[in-house]
N, C-alpha and C positions, 0 to 999 in steps of 0.2 A: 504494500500500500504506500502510495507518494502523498506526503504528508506536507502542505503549505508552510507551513515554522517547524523546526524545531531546535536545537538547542545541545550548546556543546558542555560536558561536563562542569567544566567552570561556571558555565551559565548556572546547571542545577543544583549546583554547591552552593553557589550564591542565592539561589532561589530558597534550598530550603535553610541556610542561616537568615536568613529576612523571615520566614516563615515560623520561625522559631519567637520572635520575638515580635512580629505584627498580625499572625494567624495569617489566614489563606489570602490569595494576593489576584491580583490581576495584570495584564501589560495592556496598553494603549500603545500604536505608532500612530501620531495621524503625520501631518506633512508639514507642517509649518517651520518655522527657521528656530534656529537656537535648541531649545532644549526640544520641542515639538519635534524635530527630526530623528531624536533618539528615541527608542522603545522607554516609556515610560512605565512603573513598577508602580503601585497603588493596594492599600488593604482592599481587597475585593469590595464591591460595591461602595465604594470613597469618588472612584469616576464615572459619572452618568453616561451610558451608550445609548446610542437612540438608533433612528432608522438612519442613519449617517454613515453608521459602523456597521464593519465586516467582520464576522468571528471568523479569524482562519482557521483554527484550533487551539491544543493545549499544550505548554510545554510544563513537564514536570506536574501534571496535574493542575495547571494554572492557565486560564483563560486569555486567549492573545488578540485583542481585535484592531483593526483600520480601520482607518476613515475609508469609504468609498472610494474617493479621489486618489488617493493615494494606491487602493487597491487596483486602480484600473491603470498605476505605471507599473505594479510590482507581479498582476498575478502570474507573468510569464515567469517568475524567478520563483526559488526556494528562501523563506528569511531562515536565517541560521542567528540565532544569537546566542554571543556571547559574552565572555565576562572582562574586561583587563582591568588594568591597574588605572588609575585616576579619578578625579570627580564626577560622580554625576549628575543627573539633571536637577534642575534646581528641586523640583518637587515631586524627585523620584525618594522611592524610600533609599534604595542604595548606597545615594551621598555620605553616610558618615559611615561608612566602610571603608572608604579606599578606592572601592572599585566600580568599574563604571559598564552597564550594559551596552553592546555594541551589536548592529545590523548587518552582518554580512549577507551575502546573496550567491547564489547559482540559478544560469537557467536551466530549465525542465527540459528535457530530453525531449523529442517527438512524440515516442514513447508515453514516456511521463503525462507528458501533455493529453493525451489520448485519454488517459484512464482519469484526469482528474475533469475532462469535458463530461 
């Protein structure tokens, strides 16, 4: 099964020390500049989705949604996120870790492509 997000150890490491200490979480990417362009971390239901957002799926047990807009430059690609060293968004829970979630990408094979139409 070709999964639209998922997520590299680091990522889930990080996912479940934050979960440890804010319970179950959720990510938002929408598109906007500055911290908006990074996958954003929230205690689950802290950020309001509407019909605007796209649930791509789940990493680590954790609900991942876009913006529409956004989903319609990315759904050719796979989001891979994960974890490095530095700050993050301003109103991501992450910041006072160290560490910062990051948006990588691959595109879907033809293949790929096939089975998620």
């Amino acid at each position: 099964m070709v999964e639209r997000v998922t997520a590299t150890d680091e990522a889930l490491n990080l996912i479940n020390t934050l979960e440890e200490t804010h319970g179950p979480l959720m990510f938002h990417q929408s598109g906007g500049c500055c911290d908006g362009s990074s996958p954003m971390c929230y205690p689950r239901g802290e950020f309001r989705v509407g019909e605007s957002d796209v649930l791509l799926g789940e990493i680590g047990e954790t609900p991942f949604y876009i913006s529409k807009d956004q989903y319609e430059y990315w759904k050719h690609t796979q989001l891979i996120i994960d974890a490095v060293d530095g700050r993050g968004g301003m109103f991501s829970l992450e910041g006072p870790e160290g560490k910062r979630f990051l948006t990588r990408s691959r595109v879907f094979s033809e293949e790929e492509r096939k089975t998620l139409n």
